[in-house]
N, C-alpha and C positions, 0 to 999 in steps of 0.2 A: 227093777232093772231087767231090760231083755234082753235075749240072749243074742250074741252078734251072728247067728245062722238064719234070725227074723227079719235081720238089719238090711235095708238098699243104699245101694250109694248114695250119698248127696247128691253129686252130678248127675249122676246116669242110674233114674231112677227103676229101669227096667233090670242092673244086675245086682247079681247077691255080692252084698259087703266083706269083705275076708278083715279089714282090720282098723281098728279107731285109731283117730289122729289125739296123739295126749298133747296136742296144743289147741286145738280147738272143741276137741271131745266129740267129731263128729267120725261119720263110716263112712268109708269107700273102698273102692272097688279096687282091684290090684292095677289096672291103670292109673290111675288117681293118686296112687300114695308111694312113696319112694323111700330111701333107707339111708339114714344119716346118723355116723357118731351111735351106731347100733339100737337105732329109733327109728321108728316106723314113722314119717309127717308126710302130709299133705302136704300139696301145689304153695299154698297160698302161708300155712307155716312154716316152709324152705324159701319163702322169696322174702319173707318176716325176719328171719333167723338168719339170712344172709344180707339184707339191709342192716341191721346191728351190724353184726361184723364189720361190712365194709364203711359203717361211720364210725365205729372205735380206730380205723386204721387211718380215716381220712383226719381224724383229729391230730394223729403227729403227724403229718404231711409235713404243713409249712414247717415248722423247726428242724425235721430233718432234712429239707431244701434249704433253710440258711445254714446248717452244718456244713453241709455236704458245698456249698459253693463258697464258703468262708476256707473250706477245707482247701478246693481247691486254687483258690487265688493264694493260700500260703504257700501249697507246694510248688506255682511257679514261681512264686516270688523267690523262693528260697531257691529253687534250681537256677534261674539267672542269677541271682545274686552271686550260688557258689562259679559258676562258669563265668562269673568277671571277676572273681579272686582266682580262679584258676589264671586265666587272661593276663591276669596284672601279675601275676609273681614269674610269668615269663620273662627269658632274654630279650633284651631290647632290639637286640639284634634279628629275633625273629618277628617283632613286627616290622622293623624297617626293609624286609625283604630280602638281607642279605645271604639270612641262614639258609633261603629256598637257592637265591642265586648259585651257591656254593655247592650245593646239596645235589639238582638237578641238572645246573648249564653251569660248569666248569670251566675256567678262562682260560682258555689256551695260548 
């Protein structure tokens, strides 16, 4: 095993290596490697480890898009519905216009 002070970067084979990638086992340079989840990866095992991710999150997409619009065709179904029981358990009188007649233009 040699030591990582003999080691060059993968990439950029003219600088000295500071630290290996424990996903691919290789060295690079302090450009080259980034800090994740308190891990030292490379370019190429952060675009790996973020493709995972982002296809465990696309896997419940669709079912939480039919939640989420099942969701909301009940809650307007249920707001019109309760605002034409509110509707209908009024005075008759106030849809036939008279309670406004009374209310705003008073017959003198």
């Amino acid at each position: 095993m040699e030591r990582l002070s003999h080691q060059r970067c993968f990439n950029h084979l003219a600088r000295e290596a500071v630290a290996k990638c424990p996903g691919c086992a290789r060295f690079y340079c302090r450009e080259c490697i980034t800090e994740h989840d308190d891990r030292v990866l490379c370019a190429d095992c952060m675009r790996e480890l973020g493709a995972e991710l982002a296809h465990g999150k696309r896997r419940f997409q669709f079912p939480v898009r039919v939640v989420q619009f099942v969701g909301a065709v009940l809650l307007g179904w249920l707001f019109f519905y309760f605002m034409g029981q509110i509707l209908v358990s009024l005075d008759p009188a106030f849809h036939e216009g008279t309670v406004w007649k009374e209310r705003w233009w008073p017959q003198y």
